[in-house]
PDB file of N, H, CA, C and O in Angstrom:
ATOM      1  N   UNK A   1     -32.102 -25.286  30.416  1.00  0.00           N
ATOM      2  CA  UNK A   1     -30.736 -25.690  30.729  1.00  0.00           C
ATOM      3  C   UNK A   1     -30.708 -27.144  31.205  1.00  0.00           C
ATOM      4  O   UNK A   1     -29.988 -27.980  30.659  1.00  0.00           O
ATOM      5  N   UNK A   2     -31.431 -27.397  32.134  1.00  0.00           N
ATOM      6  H   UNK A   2     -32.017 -26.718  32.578  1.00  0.00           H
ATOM      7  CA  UNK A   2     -31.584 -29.115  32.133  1.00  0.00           C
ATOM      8  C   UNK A   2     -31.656 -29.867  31.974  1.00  0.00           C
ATOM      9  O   UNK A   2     -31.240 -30.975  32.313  1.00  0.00           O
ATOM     10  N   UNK A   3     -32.697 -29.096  30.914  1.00  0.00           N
ATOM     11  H   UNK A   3     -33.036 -28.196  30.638  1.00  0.00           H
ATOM     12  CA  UNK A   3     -33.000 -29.731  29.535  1.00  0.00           C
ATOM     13  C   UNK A   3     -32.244 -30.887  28.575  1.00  0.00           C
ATOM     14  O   UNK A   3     -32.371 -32.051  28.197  1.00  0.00           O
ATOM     15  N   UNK A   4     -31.155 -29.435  28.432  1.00  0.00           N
ATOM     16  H   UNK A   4     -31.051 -28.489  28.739  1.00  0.00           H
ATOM     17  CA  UNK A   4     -30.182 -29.629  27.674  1.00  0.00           C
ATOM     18  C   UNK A   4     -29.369 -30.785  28.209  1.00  0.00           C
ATOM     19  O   UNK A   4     -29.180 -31.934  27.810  1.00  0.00           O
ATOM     20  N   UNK A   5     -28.948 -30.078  29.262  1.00  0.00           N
ATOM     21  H   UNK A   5     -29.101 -29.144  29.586  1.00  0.00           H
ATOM     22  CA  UNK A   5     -28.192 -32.017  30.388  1.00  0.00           C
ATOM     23  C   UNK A   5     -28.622 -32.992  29.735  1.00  0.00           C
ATOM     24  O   UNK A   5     -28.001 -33.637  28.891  1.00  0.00           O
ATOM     25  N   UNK A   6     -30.187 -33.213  30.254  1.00  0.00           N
ATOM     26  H   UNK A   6     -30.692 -32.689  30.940  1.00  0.00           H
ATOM     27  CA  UNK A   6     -30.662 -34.365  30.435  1.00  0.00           C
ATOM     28  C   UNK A   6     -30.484 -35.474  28.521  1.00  0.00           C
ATOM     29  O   UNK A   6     -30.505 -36.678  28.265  1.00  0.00           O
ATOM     30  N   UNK A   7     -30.324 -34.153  27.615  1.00  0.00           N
ATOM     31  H   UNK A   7     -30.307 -33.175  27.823  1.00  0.00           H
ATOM     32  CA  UNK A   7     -30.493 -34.746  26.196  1.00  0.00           C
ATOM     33  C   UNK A   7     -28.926 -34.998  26.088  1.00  0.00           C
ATOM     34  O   UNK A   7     -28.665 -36.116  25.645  1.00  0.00           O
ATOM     35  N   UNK A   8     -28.191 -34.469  26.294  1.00  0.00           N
ATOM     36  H   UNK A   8     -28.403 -33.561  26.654  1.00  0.00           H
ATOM     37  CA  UNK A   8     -26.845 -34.471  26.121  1.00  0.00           C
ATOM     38  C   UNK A   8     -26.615 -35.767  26.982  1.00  0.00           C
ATOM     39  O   UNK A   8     -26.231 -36.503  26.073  1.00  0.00           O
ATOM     40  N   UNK A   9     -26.582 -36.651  28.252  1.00  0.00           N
ATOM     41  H   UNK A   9     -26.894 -36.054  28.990  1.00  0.00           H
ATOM     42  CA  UNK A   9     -26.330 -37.272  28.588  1.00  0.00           C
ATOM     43  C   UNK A   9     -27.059 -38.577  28.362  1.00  0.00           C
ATOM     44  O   UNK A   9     -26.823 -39.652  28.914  1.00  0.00           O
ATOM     45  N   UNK A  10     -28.322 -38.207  27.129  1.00  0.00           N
ATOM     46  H   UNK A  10     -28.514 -37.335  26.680  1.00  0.00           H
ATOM     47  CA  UNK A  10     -29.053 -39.894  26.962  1.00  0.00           C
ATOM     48  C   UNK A  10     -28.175 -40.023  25.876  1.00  0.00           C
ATOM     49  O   UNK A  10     -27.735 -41.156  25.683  1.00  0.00           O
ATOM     50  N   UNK A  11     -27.797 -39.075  25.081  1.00  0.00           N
ATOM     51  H   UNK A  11     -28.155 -38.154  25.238  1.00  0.00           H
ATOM     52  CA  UNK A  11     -27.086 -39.386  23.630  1.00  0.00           C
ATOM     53  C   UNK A  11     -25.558 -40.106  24.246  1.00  0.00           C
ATOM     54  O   UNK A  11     -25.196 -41.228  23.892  1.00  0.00           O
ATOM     55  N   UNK A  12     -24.943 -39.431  25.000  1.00  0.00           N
ATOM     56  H   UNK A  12     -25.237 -38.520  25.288  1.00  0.00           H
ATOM     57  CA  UNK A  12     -24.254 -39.906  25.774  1.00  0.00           C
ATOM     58  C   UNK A  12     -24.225 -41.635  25.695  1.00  0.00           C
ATOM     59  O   UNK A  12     -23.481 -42.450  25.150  1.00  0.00           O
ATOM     60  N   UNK A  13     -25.423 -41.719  26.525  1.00  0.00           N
ATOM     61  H   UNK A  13     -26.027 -41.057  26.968  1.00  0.00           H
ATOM     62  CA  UNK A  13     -25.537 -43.421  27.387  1.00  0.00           C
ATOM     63  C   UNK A  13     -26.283 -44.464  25.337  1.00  0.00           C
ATOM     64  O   UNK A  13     -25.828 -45.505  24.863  1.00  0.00           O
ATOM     65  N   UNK A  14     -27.006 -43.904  24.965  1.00  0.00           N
ATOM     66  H   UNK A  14     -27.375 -43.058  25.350  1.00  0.00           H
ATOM     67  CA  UNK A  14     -27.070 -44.773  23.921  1.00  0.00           C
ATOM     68  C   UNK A  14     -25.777 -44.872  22.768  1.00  0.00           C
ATOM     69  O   UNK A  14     -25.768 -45.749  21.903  1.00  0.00           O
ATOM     70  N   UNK A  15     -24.916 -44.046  22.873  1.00  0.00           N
ATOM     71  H   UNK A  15     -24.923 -43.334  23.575  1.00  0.00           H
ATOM     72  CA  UNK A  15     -23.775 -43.497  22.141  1.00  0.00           C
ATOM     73  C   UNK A  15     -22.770 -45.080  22.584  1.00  0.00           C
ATOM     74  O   UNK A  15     -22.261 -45.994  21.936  1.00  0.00           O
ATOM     75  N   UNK A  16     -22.868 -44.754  23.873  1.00  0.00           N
ATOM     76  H   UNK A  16     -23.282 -44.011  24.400  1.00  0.00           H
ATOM     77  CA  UNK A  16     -21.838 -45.800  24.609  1.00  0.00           C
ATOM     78  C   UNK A  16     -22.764 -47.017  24.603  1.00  0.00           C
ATOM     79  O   UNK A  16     -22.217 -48.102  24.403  1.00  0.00           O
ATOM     80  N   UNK A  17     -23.505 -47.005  24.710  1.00  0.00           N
ATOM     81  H   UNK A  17     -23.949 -46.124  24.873  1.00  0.00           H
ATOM     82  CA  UNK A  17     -24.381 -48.386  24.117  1.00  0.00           C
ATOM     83  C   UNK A  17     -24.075 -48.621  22.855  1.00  0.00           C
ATOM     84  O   UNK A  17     -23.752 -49.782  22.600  1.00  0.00           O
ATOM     85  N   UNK A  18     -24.083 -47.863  21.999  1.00  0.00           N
ATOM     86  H   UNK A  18     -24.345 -46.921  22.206  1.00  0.00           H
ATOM     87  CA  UNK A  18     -23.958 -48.652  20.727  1.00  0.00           C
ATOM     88  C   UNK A  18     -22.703 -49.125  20.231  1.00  0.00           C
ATOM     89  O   UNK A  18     -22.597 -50.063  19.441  1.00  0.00           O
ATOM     90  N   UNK A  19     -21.599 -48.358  20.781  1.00  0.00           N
ATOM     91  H   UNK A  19     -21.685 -47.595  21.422  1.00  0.00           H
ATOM     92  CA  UNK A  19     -20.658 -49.027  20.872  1.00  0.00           C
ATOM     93  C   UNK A  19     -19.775 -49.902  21.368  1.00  0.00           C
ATOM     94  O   UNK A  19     -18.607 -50.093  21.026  1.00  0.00           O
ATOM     95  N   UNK A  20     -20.491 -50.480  22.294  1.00  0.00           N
ATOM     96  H   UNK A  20     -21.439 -50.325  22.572  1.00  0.00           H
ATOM     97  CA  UNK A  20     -20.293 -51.652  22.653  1.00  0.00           C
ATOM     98  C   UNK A  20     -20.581 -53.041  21.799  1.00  0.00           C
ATOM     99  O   UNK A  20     -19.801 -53.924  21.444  1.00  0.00           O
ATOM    100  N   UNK A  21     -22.002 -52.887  21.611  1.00  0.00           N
ATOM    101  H   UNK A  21     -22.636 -52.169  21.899  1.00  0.00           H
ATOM    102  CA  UNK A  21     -22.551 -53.383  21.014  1.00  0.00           C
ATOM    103  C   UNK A  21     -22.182 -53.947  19.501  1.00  0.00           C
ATOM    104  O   UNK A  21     -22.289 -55.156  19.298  1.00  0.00           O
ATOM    105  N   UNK A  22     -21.746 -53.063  18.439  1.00  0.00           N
ATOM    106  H   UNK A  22     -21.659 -52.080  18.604  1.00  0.00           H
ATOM    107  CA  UNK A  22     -20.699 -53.079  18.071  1.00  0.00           C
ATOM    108  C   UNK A  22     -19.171 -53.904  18.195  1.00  0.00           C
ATOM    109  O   UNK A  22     -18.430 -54.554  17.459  1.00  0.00           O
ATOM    110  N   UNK A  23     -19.200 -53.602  19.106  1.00  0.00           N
ATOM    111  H   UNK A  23     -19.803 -53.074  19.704  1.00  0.00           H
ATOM    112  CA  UNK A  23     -17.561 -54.456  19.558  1.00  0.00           C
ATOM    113  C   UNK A  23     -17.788 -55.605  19.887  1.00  0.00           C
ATOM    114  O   UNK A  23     -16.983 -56.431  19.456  1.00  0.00           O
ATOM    115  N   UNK A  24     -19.017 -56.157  20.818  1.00  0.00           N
ATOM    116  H   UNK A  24     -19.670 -55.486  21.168  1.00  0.00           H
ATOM    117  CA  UNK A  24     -19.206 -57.332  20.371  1.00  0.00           C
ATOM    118  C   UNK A  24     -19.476 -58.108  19.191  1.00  0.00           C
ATOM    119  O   UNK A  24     -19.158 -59.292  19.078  1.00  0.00           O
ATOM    120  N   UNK A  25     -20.134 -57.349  18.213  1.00  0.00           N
ATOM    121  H   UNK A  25     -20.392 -56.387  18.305  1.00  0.00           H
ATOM    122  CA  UNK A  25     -20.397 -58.300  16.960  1.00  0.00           C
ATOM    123  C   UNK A  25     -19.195 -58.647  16.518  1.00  0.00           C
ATOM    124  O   UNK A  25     -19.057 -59.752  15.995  1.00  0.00           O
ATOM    125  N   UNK A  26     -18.053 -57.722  16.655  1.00  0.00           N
ATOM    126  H   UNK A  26     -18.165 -56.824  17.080  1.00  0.00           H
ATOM    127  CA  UNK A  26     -16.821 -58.139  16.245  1.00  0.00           C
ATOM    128  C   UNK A  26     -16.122 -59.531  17.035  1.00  0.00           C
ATOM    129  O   UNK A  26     -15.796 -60.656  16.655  1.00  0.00           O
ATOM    130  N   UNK A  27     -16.102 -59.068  17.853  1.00  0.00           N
ATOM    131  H   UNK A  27     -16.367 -58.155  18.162  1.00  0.00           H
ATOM    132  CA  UNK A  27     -15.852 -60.210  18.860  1.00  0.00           C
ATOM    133  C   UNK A  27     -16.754 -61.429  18.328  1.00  0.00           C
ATOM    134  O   UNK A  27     -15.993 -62.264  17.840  1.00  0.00           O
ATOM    135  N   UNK A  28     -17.979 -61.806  18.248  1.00  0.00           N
ATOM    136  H   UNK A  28     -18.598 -61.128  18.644  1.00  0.00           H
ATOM    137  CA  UNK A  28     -18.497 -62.747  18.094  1.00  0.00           C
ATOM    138  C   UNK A  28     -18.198 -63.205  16.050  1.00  0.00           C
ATOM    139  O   UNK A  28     -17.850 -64.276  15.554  1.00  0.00           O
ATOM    140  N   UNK A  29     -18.381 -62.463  15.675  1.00  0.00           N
ATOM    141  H   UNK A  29     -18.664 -61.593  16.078  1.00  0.00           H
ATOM    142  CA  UNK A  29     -17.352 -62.923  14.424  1.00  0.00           C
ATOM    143  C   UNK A  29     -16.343 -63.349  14.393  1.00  0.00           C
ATOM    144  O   UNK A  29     -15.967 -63.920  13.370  1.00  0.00           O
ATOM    145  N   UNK A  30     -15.519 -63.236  15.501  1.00  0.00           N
ATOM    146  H   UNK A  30     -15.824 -62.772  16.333  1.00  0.00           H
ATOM    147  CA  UNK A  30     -14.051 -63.306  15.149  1.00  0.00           C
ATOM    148  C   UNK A  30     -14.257 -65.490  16.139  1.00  0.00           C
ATOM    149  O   UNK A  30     -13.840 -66.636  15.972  1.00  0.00           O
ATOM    150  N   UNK A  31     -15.059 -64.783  16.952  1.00  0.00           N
ATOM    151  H   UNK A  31     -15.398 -63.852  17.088  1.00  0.00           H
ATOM    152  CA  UNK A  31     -14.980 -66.276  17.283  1.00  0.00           C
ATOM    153  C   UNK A  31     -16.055 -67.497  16.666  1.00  0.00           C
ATOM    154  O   UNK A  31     -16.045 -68.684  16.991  1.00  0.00           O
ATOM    155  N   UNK A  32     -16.615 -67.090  16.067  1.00  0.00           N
ATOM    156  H   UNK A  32     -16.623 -66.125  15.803  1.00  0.00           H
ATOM    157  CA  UNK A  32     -17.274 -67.982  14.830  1.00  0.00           C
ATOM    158  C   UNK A  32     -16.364 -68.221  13.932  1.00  0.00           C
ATOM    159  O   UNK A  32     -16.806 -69.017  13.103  1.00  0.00           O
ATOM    160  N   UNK A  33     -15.298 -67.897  13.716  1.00  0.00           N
ATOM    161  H   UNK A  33     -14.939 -67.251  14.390  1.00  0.00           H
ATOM    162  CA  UNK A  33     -14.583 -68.280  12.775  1.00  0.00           C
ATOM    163  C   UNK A  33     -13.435 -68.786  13.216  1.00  0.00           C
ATOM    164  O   UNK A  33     -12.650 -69.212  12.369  1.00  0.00           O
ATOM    165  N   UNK A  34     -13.123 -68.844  14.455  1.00  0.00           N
ATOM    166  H   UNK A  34     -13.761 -68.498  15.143  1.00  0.00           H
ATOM    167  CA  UNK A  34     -12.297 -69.823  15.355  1.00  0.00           C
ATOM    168  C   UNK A  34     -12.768 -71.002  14.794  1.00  0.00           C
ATOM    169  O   UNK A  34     -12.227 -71.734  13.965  1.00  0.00           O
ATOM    170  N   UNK A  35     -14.303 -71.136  15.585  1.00  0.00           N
ATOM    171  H   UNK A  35     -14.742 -70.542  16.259  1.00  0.00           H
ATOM    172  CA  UNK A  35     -14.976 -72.288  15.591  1.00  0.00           C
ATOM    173  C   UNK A  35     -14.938 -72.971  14.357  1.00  0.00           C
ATOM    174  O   UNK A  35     -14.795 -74.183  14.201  1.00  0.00           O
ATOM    175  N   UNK A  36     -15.092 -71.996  13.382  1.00  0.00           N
ATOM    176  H   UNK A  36     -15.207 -71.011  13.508  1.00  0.00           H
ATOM    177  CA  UNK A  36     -15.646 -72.673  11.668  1.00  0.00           C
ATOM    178  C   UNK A  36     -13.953 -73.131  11.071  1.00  0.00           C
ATOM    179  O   UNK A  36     -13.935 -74.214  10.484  1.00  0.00           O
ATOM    180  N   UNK A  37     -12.675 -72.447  11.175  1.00  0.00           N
ATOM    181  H   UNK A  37     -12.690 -71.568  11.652  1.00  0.00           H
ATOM    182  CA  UNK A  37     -11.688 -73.152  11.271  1.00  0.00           C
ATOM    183  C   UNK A  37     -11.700 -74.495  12.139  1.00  0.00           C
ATOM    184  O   UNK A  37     -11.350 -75.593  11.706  1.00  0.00           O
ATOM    185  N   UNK A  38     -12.159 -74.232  13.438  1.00  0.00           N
ATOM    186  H   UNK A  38     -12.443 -73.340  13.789  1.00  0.00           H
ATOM    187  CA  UNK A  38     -11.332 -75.859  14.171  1.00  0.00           C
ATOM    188  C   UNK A  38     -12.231 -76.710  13.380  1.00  0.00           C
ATOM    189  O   UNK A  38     -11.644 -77.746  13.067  1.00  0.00           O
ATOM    190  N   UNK A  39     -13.894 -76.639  12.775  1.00  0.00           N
ATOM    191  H   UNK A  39     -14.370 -75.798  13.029  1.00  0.00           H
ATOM    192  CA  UNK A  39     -14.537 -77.358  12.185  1.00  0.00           C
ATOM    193  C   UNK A  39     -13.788 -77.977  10.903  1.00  0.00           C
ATOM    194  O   UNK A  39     -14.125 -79.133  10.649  1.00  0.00           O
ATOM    195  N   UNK A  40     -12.963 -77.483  10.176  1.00  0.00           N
ATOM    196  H   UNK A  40     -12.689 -76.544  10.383  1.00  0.00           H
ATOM    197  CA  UNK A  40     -12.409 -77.579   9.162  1.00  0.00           C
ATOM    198  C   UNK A  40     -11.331 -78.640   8.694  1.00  0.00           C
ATOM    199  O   UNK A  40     -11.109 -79.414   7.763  1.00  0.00           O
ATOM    200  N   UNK A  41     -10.579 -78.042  10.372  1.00  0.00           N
ATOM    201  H   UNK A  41     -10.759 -77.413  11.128  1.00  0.00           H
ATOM    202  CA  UNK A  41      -9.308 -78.910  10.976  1.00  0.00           C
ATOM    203  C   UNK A  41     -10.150 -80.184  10.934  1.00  0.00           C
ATOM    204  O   UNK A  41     -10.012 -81.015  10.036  1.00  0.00           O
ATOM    205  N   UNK A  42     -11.224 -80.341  12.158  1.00  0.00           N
ATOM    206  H   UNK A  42     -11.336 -79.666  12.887  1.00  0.00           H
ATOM    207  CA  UNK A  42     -11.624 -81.646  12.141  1.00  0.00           C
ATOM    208  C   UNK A  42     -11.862 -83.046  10.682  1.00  0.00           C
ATOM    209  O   UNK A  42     -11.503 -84.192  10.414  1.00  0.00           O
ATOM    210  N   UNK A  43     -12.646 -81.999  10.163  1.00  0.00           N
ATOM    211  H   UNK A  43     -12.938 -81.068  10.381  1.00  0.00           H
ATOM    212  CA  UNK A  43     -13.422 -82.857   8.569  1.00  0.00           C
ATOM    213  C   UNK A  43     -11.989 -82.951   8.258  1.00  0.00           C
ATOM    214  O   UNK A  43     -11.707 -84.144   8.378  1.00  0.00           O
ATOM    215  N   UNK A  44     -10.607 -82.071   7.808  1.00  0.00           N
ATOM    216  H   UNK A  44     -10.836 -81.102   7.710  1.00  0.00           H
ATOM    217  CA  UNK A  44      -9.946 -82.852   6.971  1.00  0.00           C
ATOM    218  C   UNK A  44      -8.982 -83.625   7.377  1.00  0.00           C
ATOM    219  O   UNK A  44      -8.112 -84.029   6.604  1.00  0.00           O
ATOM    220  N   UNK A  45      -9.030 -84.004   8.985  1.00  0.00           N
ATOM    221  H   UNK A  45      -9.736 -83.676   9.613  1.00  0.00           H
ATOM    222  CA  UNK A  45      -8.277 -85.088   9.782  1.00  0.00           C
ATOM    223  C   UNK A  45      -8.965 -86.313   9.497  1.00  0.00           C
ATOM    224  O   UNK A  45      -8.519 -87.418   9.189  1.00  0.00           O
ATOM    225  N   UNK A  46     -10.090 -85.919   9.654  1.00  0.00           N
ATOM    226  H   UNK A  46     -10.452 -85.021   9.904  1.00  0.00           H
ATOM    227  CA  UNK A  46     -10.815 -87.359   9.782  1.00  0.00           C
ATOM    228  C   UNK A  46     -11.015 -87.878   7.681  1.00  0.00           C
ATOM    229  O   UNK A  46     -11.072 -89.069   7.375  1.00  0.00           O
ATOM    230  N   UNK A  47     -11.058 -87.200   7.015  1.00  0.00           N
ATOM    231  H   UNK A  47     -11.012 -86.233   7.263  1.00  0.00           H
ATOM    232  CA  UNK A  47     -10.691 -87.728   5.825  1.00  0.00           C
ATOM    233  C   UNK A  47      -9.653 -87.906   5.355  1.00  0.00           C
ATOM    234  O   UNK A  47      -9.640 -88.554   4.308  1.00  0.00           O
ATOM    235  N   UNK A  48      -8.293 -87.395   5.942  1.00  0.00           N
ATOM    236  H   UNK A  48      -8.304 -86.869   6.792  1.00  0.00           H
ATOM    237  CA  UNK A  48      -6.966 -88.044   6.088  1.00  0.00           C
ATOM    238  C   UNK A  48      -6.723 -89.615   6.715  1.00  0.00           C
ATOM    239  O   UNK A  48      -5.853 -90.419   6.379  1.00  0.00           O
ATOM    240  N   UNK A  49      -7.592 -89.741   7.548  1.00  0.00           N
ATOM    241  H   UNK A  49      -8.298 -89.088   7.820  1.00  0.00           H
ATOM    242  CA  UNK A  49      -7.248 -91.511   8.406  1.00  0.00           C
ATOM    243  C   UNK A  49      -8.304 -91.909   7.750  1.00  0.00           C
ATOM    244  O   UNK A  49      -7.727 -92.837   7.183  1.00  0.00           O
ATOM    245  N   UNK A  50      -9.607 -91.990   7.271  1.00  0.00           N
ATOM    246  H   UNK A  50     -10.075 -91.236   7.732  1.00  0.00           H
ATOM    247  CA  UNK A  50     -10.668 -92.316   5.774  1.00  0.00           C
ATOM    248  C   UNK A  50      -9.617 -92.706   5.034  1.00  0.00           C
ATOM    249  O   UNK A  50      -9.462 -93.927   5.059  1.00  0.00           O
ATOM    250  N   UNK A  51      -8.729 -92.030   4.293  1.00  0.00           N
ATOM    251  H   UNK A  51      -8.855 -91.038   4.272  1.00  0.00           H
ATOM    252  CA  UNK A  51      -8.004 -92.476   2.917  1.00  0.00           C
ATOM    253  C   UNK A  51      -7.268 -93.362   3.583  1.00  0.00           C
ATOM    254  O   UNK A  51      -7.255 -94.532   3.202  1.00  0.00           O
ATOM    255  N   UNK A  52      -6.573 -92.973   4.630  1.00  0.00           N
ATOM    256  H   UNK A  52      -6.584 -92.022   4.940  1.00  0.00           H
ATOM    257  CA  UNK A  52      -5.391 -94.414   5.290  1.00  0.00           C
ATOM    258  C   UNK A  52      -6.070 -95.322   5.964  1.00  0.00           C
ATOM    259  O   UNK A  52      -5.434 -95.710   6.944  1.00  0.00           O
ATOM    260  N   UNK A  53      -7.163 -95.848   5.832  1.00  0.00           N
ATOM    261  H   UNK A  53      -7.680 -95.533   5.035  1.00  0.00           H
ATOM    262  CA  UNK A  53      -7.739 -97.519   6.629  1.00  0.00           C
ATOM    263  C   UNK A  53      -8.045 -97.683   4.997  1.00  0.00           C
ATOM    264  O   UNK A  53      -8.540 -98.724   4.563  1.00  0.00           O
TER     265      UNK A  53
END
């Protein structure tokens, strides 16, 4: 019977581990691609005032 606890509550704790884990990759995708947009913004500002000098 304790047994049983003790297996039921690691599946538990790696269960909720992995989904976290998870939710960050999302999270960190979502803000790599913040980043890789504002990168984008930048290059085609600065080749906008390039064509105008």
């Amino acid at each position: 019977m304790r047994k049983n606890l003790a297996i039921v509550l690691l599946n538990l704790v790696l269960l909720s581990g992995t989904a976290a884990l998870l939710s960050a990759c999302n999270t960190t995708a979502g803000a790599g691609q913040d980043v890789s947009a504002a990168g984008h913004a930048v290059t085609n500002s600065a080749e906008k005032v390039k064509a105008g000098l």
